[in-house]
CHARMM internal coordinates of N, CA and C (Angstrom, degrees):
IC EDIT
DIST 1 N 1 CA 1.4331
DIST 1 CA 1 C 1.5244
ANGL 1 N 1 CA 1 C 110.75
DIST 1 C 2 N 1.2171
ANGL 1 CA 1 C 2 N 105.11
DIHE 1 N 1 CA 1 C 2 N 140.16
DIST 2 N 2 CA 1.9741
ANGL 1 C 2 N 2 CA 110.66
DIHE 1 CA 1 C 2 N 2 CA 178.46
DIST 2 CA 2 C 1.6824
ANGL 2 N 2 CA 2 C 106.79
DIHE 1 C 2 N 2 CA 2 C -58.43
DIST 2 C 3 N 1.2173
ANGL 2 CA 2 C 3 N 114.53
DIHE 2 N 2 CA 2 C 3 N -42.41
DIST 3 N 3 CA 1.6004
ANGL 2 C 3 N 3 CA 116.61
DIHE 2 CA 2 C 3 N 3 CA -158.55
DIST 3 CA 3 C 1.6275
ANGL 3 N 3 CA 3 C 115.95
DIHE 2 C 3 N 3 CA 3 C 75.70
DIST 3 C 4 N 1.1925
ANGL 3 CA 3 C 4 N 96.66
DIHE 3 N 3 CA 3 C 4 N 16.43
DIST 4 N 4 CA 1.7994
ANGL 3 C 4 N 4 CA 97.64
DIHE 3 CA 3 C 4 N 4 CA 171.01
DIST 4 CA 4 C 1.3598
ANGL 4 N 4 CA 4 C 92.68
DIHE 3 C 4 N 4 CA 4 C -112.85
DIST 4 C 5 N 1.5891
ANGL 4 CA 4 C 5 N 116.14
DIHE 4 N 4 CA 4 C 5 N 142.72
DIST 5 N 5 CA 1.2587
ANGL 4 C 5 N 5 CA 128.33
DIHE 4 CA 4 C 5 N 5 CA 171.31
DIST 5 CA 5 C 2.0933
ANGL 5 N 5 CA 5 C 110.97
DIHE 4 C 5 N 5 CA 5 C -74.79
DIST 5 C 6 N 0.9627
ANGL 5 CA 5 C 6 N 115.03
DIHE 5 N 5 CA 5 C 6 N -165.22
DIST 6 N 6 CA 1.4620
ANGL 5 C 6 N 6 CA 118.25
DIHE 5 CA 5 C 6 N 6 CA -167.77
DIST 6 CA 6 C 1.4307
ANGL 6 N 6 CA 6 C 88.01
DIHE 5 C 6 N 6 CA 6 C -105.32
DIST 6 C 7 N 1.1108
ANGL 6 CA 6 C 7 N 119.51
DIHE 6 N 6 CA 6 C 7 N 159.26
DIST 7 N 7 CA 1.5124
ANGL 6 C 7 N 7 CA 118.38
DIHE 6 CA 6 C 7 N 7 CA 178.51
DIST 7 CA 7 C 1.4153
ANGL 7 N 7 CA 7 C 118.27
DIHE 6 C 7 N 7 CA 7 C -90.51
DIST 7 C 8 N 1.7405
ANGL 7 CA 7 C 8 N 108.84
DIHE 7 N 7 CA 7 C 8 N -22.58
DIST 8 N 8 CA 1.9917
ANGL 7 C 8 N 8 CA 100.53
DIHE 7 CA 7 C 8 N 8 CA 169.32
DIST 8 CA 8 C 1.1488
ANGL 8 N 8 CA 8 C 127.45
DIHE 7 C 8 N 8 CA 8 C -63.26
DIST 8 C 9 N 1.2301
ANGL 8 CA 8 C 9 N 109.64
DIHE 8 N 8 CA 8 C 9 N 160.05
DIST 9 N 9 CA 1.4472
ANGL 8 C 9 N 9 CA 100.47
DIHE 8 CA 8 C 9 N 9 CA -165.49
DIST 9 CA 9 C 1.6242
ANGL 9 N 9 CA 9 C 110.19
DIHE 8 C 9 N 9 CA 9 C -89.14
DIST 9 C 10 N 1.5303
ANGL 9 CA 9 C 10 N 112.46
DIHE 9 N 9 CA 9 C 10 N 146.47
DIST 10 N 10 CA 1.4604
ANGL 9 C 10 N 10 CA 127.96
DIHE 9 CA 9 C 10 N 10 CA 171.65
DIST 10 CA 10 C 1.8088
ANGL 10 N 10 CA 10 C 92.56
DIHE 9 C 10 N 10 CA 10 C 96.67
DIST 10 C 11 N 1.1674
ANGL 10 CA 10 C 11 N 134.67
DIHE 10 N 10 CA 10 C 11 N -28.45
DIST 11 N 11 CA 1.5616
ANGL 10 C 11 N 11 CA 137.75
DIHE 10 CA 10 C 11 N 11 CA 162.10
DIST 11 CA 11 C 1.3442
ANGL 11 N 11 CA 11 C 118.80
DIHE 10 C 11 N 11 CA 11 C -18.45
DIST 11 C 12 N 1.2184
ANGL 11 CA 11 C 12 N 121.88
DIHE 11 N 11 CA 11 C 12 N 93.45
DIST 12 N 12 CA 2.0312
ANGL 11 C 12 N 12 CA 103.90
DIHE 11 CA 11 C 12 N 12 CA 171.50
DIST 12 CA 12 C 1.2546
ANGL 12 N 12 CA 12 C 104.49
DIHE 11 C 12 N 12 CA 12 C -74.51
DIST 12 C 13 N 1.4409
ANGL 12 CA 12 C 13 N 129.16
DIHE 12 N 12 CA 12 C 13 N -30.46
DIST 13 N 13 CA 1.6331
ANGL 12 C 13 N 13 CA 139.86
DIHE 12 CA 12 C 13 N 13 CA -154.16
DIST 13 CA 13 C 1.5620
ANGL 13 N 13 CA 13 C 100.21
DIHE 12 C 13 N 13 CA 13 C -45.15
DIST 13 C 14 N 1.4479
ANGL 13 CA 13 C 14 N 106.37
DIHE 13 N 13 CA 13 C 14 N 136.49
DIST 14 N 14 CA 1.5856
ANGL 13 C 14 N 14 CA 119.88
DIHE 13 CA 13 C 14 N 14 CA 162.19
DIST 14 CA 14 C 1.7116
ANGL 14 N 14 CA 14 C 100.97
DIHE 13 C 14 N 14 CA 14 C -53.50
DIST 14 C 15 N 1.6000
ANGL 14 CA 14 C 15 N 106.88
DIHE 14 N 14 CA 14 C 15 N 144.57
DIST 15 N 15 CA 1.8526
ANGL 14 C 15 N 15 CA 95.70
DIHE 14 CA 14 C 15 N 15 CA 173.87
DIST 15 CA 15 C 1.6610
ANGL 15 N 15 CA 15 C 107.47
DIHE 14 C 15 N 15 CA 15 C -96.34
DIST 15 C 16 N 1.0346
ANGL 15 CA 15 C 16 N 90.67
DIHE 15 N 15 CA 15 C 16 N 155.25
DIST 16 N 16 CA 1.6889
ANGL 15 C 16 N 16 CA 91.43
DIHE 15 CA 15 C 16 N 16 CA 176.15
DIST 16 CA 16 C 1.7786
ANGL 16 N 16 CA 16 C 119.20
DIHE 15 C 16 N 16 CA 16 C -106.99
DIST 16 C 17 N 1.2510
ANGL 16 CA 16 C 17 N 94.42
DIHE 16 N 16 CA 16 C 17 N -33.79
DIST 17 N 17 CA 1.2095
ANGL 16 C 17 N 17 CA 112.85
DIHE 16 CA 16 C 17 N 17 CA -153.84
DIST 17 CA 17 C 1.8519
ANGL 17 N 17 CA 17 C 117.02
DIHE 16 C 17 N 17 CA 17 C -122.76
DIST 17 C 18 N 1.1546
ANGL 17 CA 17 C 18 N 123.10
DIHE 17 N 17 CA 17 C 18 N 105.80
DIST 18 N 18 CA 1.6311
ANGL 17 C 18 N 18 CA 111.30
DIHE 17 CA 17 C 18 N 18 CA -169.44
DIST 18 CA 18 C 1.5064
ANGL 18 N 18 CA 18 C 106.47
DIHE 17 C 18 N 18 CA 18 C -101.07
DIST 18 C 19 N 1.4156
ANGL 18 CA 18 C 19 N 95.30
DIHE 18 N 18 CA 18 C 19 N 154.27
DIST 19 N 19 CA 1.4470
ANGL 18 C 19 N 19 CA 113.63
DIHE 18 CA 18 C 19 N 19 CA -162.46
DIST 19 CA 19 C 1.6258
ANGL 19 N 19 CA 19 C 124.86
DIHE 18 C 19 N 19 CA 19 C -115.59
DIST 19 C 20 N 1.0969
ANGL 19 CA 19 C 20 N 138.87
DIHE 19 N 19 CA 19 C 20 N 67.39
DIST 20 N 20 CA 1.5050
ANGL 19 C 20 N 20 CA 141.60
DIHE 19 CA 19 C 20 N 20 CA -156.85
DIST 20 CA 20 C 1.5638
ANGL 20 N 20 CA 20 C 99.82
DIHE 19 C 20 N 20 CA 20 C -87.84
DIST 20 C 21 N 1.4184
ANGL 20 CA 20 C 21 N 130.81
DIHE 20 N 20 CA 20 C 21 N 150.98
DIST 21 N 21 CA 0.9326
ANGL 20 C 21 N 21 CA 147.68
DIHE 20 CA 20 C 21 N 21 CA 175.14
DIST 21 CA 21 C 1.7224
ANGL 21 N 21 CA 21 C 131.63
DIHE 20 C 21 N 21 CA 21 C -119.93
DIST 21 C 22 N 1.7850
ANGL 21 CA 21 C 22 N 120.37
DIHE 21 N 21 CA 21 C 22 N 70.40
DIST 22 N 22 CA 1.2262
ANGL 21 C 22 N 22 CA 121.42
DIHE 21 CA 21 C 22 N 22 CA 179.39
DIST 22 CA 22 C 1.5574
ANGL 22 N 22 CA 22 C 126.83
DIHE 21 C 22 N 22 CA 22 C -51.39
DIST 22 C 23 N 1.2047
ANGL 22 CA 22 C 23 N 118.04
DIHE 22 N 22 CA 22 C 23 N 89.86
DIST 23 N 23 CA 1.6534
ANGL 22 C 23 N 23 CA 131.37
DIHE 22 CA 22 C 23 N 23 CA -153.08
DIST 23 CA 23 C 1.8335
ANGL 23 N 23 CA 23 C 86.25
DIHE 22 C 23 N 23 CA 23 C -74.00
DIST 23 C 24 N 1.0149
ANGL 23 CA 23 C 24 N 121.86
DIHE 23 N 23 CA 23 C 24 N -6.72
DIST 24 N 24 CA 2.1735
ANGL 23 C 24 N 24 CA 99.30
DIHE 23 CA 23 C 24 N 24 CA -163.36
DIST 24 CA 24 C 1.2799
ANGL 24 N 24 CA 24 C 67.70
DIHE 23 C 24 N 24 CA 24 C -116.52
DIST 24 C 25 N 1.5859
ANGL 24 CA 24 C 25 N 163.06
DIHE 24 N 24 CA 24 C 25 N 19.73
DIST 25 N 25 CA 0.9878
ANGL 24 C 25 N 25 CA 148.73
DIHE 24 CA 24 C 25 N 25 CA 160.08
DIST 25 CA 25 C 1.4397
ANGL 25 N 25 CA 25 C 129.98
DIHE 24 C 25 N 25 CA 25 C -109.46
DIST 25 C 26 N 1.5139
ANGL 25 CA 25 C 26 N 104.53
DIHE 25 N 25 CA 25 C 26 N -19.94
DIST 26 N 26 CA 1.4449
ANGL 25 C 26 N 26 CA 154.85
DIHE 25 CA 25 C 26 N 26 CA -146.86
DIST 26 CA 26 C 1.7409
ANGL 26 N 26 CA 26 C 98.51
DIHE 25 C 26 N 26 CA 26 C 9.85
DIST 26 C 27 N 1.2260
ANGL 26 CA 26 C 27 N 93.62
DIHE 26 N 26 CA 26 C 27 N 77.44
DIST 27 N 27 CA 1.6503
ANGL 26 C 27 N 27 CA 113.30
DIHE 26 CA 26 C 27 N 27 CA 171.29
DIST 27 CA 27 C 1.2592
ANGL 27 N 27 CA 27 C 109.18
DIHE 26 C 27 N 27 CA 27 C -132.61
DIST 27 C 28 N 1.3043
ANGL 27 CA 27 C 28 N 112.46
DIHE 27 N 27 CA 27 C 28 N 149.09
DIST 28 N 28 CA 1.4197
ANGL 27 C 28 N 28 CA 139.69
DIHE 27 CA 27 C 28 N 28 CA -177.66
DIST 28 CA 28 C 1.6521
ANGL 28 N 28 CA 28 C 90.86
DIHE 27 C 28 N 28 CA 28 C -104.28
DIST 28 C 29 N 1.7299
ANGL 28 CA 28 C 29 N 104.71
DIHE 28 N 28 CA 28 C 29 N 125.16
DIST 29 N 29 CA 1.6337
ANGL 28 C 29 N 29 CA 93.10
DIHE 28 CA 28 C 29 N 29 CA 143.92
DIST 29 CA 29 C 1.5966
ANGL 29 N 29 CA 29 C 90.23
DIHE 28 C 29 N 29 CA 29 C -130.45
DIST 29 C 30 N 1.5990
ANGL 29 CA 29 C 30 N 88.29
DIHE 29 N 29 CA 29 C 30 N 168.46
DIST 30 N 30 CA 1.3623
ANGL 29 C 30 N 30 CA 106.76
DIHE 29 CA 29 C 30 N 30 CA 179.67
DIST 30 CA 30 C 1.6850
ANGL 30 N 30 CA 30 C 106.05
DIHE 29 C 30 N 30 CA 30 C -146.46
DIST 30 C 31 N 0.8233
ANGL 30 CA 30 C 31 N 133.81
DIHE 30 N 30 CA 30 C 31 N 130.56
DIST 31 N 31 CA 1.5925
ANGL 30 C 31 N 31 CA 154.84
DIHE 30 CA 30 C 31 N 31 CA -148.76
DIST 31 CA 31 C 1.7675
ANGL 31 N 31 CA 31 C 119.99
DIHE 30 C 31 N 31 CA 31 C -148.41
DIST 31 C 32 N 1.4613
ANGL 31 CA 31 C 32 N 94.03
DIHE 31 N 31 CA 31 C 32 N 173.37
DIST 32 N 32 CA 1.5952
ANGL 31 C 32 N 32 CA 91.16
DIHE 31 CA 31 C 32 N 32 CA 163.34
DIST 32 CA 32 C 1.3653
ANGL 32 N 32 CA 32 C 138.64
DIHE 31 C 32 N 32 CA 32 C -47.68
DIST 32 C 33 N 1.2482
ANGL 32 CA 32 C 33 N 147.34
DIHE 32 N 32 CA 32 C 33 N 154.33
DIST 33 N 33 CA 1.1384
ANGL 32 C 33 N 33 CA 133.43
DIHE 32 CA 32 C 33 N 33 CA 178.39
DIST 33 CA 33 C 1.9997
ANGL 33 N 33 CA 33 C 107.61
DIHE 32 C 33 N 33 CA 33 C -68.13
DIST 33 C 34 N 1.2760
ANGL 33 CA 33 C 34 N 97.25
DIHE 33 N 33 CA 33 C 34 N 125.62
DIST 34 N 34 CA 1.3645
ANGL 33 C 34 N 34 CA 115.74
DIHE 33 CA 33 C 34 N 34 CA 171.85
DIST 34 CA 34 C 2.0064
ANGL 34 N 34 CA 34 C 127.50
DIHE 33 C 34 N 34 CA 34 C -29.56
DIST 34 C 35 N 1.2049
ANGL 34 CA 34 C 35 N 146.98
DIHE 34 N 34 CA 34 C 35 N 111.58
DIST 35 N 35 CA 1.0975
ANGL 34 C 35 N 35 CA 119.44
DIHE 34 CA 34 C 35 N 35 CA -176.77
DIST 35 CA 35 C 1.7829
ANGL 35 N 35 CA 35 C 117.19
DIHE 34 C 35 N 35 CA 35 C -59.77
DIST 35 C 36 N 1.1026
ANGL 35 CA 35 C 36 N 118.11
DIHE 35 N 35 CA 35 C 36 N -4.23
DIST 36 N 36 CA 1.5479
ANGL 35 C 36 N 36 CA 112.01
DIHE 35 CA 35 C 36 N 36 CA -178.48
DIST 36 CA 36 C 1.4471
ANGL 36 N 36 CA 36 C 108.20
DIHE 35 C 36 N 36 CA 36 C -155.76
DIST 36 C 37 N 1.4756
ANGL 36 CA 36 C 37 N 115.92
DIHE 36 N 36 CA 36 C 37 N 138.59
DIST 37 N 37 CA 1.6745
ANGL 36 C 37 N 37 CA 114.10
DIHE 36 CA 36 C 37 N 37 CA -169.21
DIST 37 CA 37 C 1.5720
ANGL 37 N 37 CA 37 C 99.40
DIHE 36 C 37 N 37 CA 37 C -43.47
DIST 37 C 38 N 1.6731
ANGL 37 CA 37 C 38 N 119.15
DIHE 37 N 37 CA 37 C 38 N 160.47
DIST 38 N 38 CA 1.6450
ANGL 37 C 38 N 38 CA 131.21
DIHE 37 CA 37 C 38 N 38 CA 163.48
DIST 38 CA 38 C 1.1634
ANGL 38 N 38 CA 38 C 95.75
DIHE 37 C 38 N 38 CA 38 C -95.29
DIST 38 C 39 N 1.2923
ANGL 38 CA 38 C 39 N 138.22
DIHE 38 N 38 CA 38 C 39 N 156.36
DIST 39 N 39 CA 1.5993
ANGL 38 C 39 N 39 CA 136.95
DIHE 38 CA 38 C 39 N 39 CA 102.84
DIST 39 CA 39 C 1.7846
ANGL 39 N 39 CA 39 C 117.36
DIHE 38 C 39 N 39 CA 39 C -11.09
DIST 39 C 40 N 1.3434
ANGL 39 CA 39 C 40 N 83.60
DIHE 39 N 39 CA 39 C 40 N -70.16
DIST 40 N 40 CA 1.7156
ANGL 39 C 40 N 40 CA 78.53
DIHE 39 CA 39 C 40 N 40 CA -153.47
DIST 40 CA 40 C 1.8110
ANGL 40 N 40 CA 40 C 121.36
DIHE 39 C 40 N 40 CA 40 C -111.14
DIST 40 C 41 N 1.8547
ANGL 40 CA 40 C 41 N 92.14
DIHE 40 N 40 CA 40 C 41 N 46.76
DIST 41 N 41 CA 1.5172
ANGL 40 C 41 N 41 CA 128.98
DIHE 40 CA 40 C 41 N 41 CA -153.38
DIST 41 CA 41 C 1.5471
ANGL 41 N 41 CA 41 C 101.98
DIHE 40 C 41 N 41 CA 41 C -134.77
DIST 41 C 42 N 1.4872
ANGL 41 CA 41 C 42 N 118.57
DIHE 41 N 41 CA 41 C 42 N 152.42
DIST 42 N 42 CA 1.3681
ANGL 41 C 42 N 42 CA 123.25
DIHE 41 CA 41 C 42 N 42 CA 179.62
DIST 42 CA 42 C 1.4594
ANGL 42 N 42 CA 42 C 104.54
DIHE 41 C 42 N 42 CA 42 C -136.52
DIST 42 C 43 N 1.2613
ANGL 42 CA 42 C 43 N 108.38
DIHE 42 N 42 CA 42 C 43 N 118.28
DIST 43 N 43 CA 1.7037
ANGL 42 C 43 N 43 CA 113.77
DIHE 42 CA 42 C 43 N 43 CA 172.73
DIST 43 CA 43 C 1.4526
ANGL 43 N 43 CA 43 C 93.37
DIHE 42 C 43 N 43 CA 43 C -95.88
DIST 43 C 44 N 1.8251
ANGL 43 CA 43 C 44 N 93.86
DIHE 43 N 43 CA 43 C 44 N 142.87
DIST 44 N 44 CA 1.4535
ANGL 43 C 44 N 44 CA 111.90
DIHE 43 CA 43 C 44 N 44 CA -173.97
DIST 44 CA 44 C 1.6791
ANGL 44 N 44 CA 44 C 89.56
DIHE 43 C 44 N 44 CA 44 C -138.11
DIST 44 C 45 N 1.8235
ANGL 44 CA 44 C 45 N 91.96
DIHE 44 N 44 CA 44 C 45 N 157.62
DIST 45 N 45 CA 1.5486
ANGL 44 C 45 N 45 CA 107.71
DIHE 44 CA 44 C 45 N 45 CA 171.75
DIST 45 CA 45 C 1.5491
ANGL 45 N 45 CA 45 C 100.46
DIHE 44 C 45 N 45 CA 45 C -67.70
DIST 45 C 46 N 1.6007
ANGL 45 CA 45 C 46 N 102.28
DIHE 45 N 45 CA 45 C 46 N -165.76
DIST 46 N 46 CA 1.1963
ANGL 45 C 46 N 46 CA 106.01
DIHE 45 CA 45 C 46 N 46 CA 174.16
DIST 46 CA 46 C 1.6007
ANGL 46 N 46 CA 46 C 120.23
DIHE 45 C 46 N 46 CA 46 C -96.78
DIST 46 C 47 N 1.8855
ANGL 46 CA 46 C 47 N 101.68
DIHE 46 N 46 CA 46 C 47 N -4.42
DIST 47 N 47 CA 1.4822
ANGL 46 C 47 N 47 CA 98.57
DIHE 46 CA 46 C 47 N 47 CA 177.34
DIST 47 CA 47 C 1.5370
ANGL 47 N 47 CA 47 C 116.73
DIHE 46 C 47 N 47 CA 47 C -76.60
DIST 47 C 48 N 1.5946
ANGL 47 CA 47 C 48 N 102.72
DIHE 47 N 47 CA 47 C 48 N -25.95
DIST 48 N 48 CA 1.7557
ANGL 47 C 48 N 48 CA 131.21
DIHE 47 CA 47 C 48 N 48 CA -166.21
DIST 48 CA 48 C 1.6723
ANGL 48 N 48 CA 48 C 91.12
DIHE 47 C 48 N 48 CA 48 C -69.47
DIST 48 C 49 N 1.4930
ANGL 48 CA 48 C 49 N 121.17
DIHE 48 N 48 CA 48 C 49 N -58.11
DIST 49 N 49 CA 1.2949
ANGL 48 C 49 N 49 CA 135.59
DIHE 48 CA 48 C 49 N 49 CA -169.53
DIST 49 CA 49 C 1.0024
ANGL 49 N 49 CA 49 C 83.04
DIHE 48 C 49 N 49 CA 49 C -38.44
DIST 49 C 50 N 1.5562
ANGL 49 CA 49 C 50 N 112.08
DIHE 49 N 49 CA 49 C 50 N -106.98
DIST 50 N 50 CA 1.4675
ANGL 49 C 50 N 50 CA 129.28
DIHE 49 CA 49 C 50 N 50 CA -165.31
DIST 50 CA 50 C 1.6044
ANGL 50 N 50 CA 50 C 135.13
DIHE 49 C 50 N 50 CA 50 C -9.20
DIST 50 C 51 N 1.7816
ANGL 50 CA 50 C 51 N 93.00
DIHE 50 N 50 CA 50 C 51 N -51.41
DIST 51 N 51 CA 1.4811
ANGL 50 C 51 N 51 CA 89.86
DIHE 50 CA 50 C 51 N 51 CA 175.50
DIST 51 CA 51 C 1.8378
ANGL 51 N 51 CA 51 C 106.39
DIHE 50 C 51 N 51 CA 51 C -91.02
DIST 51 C 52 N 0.8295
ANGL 51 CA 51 C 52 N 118.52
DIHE 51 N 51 CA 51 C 52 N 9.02
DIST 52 N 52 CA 1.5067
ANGL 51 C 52 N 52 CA 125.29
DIHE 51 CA 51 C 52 N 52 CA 166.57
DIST 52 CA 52 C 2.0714
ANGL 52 N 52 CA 52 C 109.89
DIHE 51 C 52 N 52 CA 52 C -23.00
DIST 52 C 53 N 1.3977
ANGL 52 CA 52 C 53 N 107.33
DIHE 52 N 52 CA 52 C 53 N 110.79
DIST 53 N 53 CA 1.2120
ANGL 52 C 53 N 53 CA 109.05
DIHE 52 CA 52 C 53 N 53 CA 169.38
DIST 53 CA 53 C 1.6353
ANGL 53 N 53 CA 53 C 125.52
DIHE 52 C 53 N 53 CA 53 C -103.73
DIST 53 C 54 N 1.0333
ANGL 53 CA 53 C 54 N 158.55
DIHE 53 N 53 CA 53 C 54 N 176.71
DIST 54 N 54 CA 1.7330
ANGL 53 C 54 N 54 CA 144.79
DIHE 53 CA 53 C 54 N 54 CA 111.45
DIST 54 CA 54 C 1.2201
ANGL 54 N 54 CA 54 C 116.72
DIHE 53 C 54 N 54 CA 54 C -85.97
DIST 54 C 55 N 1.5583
ANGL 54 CA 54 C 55 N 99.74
DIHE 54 N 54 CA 54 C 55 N 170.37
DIST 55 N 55 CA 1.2683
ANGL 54 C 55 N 55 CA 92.65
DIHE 54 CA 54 C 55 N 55 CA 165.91
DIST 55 CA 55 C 1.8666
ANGL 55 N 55 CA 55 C 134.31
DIHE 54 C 55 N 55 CA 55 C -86.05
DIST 55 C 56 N 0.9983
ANGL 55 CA 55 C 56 N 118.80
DIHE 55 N 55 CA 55 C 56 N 175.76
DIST 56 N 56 CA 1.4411
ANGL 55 C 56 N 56 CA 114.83
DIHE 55 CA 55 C 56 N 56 CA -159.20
DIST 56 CA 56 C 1.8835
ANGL 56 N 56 CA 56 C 109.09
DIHE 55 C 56 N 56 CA 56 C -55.91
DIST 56 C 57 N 0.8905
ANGL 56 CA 56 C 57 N 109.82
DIHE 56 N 56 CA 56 C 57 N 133.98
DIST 57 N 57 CA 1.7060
ANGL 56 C 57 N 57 CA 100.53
DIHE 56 CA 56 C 57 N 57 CA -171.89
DIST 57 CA 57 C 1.3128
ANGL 57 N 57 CA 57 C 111.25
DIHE 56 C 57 N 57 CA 57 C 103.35
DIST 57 C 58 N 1.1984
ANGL 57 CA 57 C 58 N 129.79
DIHE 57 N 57 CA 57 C 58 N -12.64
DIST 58 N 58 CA 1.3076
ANGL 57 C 58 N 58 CA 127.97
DIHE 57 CA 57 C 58 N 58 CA -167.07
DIST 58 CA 58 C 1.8879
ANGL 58 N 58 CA 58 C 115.84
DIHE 57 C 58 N 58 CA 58 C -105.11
DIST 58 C 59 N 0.9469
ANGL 58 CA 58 C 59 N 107.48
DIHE 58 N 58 CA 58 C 59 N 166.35
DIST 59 N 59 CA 1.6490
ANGL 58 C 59 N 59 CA 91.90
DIHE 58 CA 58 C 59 N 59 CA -161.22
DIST 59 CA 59 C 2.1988
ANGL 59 N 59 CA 59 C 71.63
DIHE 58 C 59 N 59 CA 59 C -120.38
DIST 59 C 60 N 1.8935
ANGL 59 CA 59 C 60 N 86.44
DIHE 59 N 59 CA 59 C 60 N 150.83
DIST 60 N 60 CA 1.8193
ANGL 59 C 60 N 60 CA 90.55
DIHE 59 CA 59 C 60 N 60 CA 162.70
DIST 60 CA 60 C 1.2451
ANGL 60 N 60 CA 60 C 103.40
DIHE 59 C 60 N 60 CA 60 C -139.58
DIST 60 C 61 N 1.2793
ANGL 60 CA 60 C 61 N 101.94
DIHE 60 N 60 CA 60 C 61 N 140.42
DIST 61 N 61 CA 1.8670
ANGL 60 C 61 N 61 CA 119.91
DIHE 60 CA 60 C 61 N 61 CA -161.52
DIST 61 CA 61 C 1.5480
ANGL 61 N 61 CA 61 C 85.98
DIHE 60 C 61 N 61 CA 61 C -110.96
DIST 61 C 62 N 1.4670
ANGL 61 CA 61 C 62 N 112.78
DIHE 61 N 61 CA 61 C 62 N 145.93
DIST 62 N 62 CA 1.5157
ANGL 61 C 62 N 62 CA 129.34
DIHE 61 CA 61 C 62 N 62 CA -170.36
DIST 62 CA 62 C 1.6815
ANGL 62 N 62 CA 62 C 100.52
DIHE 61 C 62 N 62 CA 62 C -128.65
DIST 62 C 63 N 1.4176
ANGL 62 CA 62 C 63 N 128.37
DIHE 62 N 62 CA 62 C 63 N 86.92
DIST 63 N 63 CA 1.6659
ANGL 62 C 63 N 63 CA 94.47
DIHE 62 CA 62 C 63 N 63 CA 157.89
DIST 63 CA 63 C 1.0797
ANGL 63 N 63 CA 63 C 104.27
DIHE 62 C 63 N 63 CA 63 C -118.45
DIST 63 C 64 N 1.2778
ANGL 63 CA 63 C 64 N 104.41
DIHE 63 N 63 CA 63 C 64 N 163.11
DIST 64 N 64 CA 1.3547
ANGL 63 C 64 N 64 CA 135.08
DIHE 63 CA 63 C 64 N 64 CA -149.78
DIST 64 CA 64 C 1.6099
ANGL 64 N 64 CA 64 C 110.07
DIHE 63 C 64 N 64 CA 64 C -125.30
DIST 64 C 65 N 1.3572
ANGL 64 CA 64 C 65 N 102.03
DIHE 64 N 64 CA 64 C 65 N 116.42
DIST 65 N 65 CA 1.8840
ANGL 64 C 65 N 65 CA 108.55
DIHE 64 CA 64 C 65 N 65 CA 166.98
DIST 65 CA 65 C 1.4226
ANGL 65 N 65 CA 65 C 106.33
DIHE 64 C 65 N 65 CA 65 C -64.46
DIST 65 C 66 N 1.4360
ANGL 65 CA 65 C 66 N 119.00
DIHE 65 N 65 CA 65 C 66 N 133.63
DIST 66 N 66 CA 1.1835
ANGL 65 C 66 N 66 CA 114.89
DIHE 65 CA 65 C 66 N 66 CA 159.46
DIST 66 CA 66 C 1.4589
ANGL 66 N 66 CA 66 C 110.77
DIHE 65 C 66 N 66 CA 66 C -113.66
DIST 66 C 67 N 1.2942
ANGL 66 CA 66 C 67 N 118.12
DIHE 66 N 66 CA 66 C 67 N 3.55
DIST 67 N 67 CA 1.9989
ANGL 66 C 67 N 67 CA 109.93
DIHE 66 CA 66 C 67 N 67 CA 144.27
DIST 67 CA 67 C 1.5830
ANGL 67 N 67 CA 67 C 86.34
DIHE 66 C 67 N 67 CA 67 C 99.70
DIST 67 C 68 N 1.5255
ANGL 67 CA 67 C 68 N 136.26
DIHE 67 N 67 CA 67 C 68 N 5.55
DIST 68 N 68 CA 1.2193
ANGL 67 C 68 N 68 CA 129.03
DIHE 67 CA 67 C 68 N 68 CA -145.25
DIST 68 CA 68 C 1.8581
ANGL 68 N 68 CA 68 C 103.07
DIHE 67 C 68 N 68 CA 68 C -90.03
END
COOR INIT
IC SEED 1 N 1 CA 1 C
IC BUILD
């Protein structure tokens, strides 16, 4: 487990997965969990990940650890 909580609020869940947001791109990526908290980054569980939306217009980029 990371020992970082998920960043939504009321969440106990360990995060797995961090979430940065390129606004002049208006893309979402979301990736492995980060080696060290961001500022201006959101670690999410894996339930938060998953259902992960943007808003309309926005493109969301997924990569994925495969642990290899």
């Amino acid at each position: 487990m990371s020992g970082r909580p998920c960043s939504k609020v009321a969440c106990t869940n360990d995060a797995v997965s961090t979430l940065t947001y390129v606004y002049a791109d208006s893309m979402a990526v979301l990736g492995p969990l980060s080696q060290s908290a961001e500022p201006h980054s959101y670690d999410l569980c894996e339930k938060h990940a998953e259902r992960l939306s943007a808003p309309q217009g926005w493109q969301v980029v997924r990569h994925v650890f495969l642990g290899l």
